[in-house]
N, C-alpha and C positions, 0 to 999 in steps of 0.2 A: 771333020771338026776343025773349025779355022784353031791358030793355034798362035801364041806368041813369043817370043825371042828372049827366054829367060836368061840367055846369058848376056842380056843389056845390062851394065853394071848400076845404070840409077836404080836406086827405092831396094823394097824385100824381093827376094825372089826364094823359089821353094824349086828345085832340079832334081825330077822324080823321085819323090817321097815314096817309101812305102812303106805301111806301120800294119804288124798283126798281133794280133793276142791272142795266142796258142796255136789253133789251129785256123783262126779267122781273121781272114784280109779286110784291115779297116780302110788302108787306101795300098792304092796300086799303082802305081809309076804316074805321079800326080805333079805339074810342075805349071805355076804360077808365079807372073810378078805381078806386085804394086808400085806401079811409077810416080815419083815424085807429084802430087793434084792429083791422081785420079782416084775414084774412087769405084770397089771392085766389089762386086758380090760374089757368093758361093750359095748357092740351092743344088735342093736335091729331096726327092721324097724321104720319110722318114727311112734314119739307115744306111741312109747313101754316105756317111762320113763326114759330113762338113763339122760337127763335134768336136771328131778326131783330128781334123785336121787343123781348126782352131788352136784346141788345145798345143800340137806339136809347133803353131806360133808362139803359142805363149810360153811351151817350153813345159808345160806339164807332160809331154808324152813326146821320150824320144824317137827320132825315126828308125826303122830299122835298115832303111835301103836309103839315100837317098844324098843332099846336103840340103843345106838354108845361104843363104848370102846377103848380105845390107850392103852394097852399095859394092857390088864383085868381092867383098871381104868374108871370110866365110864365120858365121853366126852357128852359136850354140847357145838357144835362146834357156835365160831360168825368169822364173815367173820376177823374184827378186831385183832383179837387174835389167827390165825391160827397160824402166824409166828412163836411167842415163842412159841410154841409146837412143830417146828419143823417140821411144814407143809407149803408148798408153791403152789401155784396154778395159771394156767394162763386160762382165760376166753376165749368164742369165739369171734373173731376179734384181735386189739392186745391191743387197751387201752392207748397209750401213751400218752403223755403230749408233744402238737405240739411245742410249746415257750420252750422247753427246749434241749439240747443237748442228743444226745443218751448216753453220759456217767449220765449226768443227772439223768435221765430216770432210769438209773439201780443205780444209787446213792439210787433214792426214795425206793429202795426194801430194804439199808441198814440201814433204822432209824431204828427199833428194835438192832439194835446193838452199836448205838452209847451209848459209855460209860460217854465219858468225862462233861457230863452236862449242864444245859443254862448257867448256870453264867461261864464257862469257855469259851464255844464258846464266849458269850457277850463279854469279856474282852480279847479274844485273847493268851487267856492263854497257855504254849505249850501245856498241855496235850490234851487240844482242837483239836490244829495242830497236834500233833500227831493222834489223832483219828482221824482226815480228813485224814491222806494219807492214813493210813490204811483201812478207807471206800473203797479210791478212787483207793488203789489197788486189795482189792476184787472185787470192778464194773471192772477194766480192767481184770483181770484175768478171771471173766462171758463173758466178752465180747469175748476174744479169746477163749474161750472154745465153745463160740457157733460160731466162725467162722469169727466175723465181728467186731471185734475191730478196724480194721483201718478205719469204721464210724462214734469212738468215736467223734469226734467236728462237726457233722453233725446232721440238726436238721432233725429228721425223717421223715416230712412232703414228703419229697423227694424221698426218697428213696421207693426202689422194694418192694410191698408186702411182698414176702419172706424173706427180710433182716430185715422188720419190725418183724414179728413173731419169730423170731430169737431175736429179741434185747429183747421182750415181757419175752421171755422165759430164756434169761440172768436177767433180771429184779427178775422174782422167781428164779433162781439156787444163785443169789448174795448171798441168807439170808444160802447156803448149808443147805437146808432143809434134812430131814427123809424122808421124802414123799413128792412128787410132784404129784398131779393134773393140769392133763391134760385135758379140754374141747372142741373138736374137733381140735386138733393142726393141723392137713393138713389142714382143709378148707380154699378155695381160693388157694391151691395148683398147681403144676403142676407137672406131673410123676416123674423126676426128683427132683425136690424139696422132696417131699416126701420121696423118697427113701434117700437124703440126713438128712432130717428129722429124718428117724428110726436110721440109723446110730450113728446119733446124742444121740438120746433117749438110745439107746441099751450100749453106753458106760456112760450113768450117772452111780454113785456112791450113788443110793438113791433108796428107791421104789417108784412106780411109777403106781397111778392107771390111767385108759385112758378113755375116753369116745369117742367114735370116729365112724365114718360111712365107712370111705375107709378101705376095707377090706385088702387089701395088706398090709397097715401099721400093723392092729391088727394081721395078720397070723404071720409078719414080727418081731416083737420085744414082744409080749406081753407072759409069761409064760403059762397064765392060763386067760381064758375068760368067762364073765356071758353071756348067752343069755335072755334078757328080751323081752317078746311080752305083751302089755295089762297091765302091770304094774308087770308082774308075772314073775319069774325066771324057764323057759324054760329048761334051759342046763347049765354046766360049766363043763369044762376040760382044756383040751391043745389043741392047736390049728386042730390037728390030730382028736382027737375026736369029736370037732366043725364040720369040716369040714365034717365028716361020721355021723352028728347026723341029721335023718331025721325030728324031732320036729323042727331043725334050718330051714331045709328047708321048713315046713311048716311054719315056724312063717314068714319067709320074702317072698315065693310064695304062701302060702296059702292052698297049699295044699302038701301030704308027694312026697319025689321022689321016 
């Protein structure tokens, strides 16, 4: 399995990870970077971890064997705290807030940045109002950038799946994160969509790790891909050598081609 150089101190890196719960190895001496631009998938047949291994980015599940690093600094990720690092991530389904407006919605992704303080919101103070437009022109600016600002005054409830996960995904790009985390972003997709989707993703200005099952999307935008089966790192290249590596086609058919 080609392999890469996680102790390169740009971007996240992940130096054998291994997380069990009880008596069952969700991963096993697993060890990934994301370098500053590139953008990196994780597949795996169902089971194979990539979940688990998300989630210990995001800081919902510690490791039990292993470290994290941002930038050679060693990282002890909590879901709370990702933002000011510079990390954003959107979940699978899309998570919205139904009683609120879709500008709203992507408002929520900009309190890590508000400057001006309670006592000036309290009081109305300008610097207040000034840090409210400036919010509320980064949430439009997310908004057009994924496509669907003219549903800013619309409460989501309404609207198409697809323009939901789009707004989800304007909600993380609001804070211009370093990194985005992605957690199956097609699912509930349609061909179409999808492919609007990578488009999407292939012109962000951040890296980008993915976790995902529709293979088209991950051949389609990702640099560089881990294959996990069993909690265990299988393969990683470009999508070219995924593609020609016979362990991939063992770990998702079962047997080599």
């Amino acid at each position: 399995m080609a392999e890469q150089d996680p102790d390169d101190n740009q971007g996240l890196a992940l130096h054998r990870i291994g997380v069990r719960f009880g008596g069952l190895v969700a991963l096993d001496d697993v060890s990934l970077r994301v370098p500053p631009g590139r953008t990196v998938g994780v597949i795996g047949p169902n089971g194979a971890g990539k979940t688990t291994l998300f989630n210990v980015v995001c800081g919902f599940v510690p490791p039990a064997t292993g470290a994290i690093t941002l930038d050679g600094r060693a990282l002890r990720p909590k879901p709370h705290r990702l933002t000011r690092l510079g990390i954003a991530r959107t979940l699978q389904g899309v998570g919205l807030f139904g009683g609120l407006s879709v500008l709203d919605n992507v408002l929520a992704g900009t309190g890590h940045a508000a400057t001006a303080g309670f006592a000036a919101a309290l009081f109305g103070l300008p610097r207040s109002e000034r840090d409210e437009r400036r919010r509320r022109g980064d949430a439009m600016e997310a908004l057009r950038l994924c496509g669907v600002a003219e549903h800013a005054p619309t409460l989501p409830g309404g609207l198409p799946y697809a323009v939901r996960k789009r707004v989800a995904l304007a909600r993380a790009l609001v804070a211009r994160p370093r990194l985005l985390l992605l957690d199956e972003p097609a699912g509930g997709l349609g061909a179409d969509e999808i492919t609007g989707l990578g488009e999407l993703i292939r012109g962000l200005d951040c890296s980008v790790l993915l976790v995902e099952h529709h293979m088209d999307l991950v051949m389609s935008i990702c640099d560089d891909i881990l294959v996990l089966d069993f909690g265990k790192p299988v393969a990683f290249g470009s999508p070219g050598e995924i593609r020609a590596n016979d362990a991939v086609t063992a770990a998702y058919l079962g047997e080599a081609a």
